[in-house]
N, C-alpha and C positions, 0 to 999 in steps of 0.2 A: 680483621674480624675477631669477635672475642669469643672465646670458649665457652661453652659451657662446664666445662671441668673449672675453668678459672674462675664463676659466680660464683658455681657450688663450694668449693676448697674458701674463697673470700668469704660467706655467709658461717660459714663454719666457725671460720677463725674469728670472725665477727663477735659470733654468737656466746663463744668461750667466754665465762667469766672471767676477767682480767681486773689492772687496778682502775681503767676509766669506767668498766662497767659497773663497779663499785660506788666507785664515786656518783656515776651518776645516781644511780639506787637511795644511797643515801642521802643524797642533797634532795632526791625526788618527796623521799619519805620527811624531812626535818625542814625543807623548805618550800615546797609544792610546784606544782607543775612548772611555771615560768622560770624558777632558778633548776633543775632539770635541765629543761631546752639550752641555759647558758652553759649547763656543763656538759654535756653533748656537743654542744659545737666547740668549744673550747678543748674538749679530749681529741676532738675530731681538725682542729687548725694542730692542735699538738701532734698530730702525722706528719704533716707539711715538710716540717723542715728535714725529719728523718728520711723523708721519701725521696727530697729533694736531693738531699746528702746521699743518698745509695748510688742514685742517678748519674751521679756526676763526682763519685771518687771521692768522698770524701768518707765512707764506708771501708776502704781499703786501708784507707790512715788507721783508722778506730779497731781495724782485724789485726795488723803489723804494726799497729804502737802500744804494746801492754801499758805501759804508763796512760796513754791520751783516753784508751778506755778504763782503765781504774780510776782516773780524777772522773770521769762522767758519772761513773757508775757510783761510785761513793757519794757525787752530789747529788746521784738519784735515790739511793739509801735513805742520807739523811733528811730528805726532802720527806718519803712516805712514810719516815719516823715521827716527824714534826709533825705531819697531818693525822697522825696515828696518835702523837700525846696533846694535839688541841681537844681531837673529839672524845679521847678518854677523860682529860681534866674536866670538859664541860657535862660530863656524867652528872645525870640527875638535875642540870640547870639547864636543862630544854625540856619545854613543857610543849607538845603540840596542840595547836590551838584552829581552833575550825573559823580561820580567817578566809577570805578568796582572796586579799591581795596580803603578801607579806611582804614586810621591809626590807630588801635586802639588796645586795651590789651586784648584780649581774654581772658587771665587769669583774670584778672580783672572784668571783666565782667561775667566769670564762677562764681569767687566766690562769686559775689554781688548776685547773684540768687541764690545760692547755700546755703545762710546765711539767704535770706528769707524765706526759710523753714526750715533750722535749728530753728531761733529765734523763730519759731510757735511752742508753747505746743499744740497746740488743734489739732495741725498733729499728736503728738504721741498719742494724747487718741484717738483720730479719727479709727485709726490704729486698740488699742488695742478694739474698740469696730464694727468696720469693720471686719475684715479678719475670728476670730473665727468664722461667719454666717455661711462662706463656709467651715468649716474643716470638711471633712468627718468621719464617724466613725470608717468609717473598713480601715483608713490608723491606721499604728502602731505609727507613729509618727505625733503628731501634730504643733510641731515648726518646722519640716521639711515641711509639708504642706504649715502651713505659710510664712516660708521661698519662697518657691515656688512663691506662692500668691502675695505675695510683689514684687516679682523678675518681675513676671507680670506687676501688675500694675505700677512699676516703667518701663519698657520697652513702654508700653502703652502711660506712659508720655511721656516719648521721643520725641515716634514719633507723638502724637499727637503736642503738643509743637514745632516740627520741620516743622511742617504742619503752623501752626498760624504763624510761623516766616517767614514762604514761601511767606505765604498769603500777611505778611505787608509789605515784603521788595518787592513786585510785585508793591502793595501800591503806596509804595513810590517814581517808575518811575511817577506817575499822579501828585505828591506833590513837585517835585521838580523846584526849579524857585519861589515859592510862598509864601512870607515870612510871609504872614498873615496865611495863614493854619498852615503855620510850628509855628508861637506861638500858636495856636489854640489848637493844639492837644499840645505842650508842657504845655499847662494851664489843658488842658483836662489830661491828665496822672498824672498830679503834684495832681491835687485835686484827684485822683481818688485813688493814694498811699495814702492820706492823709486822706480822709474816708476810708478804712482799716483799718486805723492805728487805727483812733477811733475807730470802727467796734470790731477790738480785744479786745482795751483798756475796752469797755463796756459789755465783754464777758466774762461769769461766767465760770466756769469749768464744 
């Protein structure tokens, strides 16, 4: 059975601003609704493998191998530094324009959210020291449970995720025409992947 301490505490953490809900925001505002939805589920298959990893031990290597989590964590650094100096270089060459469909790679744009939560180790210990809270006793299985759990709160993201993307590319009818806002926030996102990145980089196991 699932809790309801375990929705509420999942909606929470959901809800926190982090770097997919970021991402999503900004791609919602600079590229409108449809590439949104790509980066939401794309942030949201970027669970997947941490969660899978917690499940099943491979969390415990990343807790007792300082090395195995340092190469993660640094190719997570340098990952939300690069996405921090694309969208500060393209400062002031995006103009938002009140198209309904715009050109863009979905796929691309999945995978870029999908990678920033792969490159995160501290998603997969996060995981392995999340989900056991809520396993019950009197289930016979407990990676079943967690399975469950996971499937949860990655569903959760989603839709929350597809909600904030709602939200920016609603936004972004107010923002359009205004080429000072639109470097504004393209400065504001650029620093804000980029204290992240530090954020991780300074972050022990």
């Amino acid at each position: 059975m699932i809790s309801i301490e375990f929705l509420i505490t999942s909606l929470i953490l959901v809800l926190i601003p982090g770097t997919g809900v970021i991402y999503t925001i900004s791609t919602g505002i600079f590229l409108g609704i449809r590439a949104s939805f790509a980066a939401a589920l794309g942030c949201t298959l970027g669970i997947l493998p941490s969660m899978l990893a917690s499940i099943f031990g491979l969390a415990v290597i990343l807790h007792t191998s300082a090395l195995a989590f340092q190469v993660i964590k640094f190719i997570g650094v340098a990952y939300l530094l690069y996405l921090a100096w694309c969208m500060w270089k393209d400062t002031g060459g995006v103009q938002l324009e009140n198209k309904k469909e715009l050109k863009v790679n979905l796929v691309q744009i999945a995978l870029k959210g999908c990678l920033i939560n792969v490159l995160n180790p501290k998603l997969t210990i996060f995981f392995l020291a999340f989900l056991p809270q809520f396993i019950s006793s009197s289930m016979s299985s407990a990676t079943s449970q967690m399975l469950l759990l996971g499937g949860i709160f990655m569903a959760m993201t989603l839709l929350i995720f597809i909600l904030y993307g709602m939200l920016a590319s609603k936004a972004r009818q107010y923002l359009i025409g205004s080429s000072k806002i639109t470097k504004y926030l393209q400065q504001t996102f650029a620093a804000s992947f980029a204290l992240l990145g530090i954020k991780l980089a300074l972050t022990d196991r």
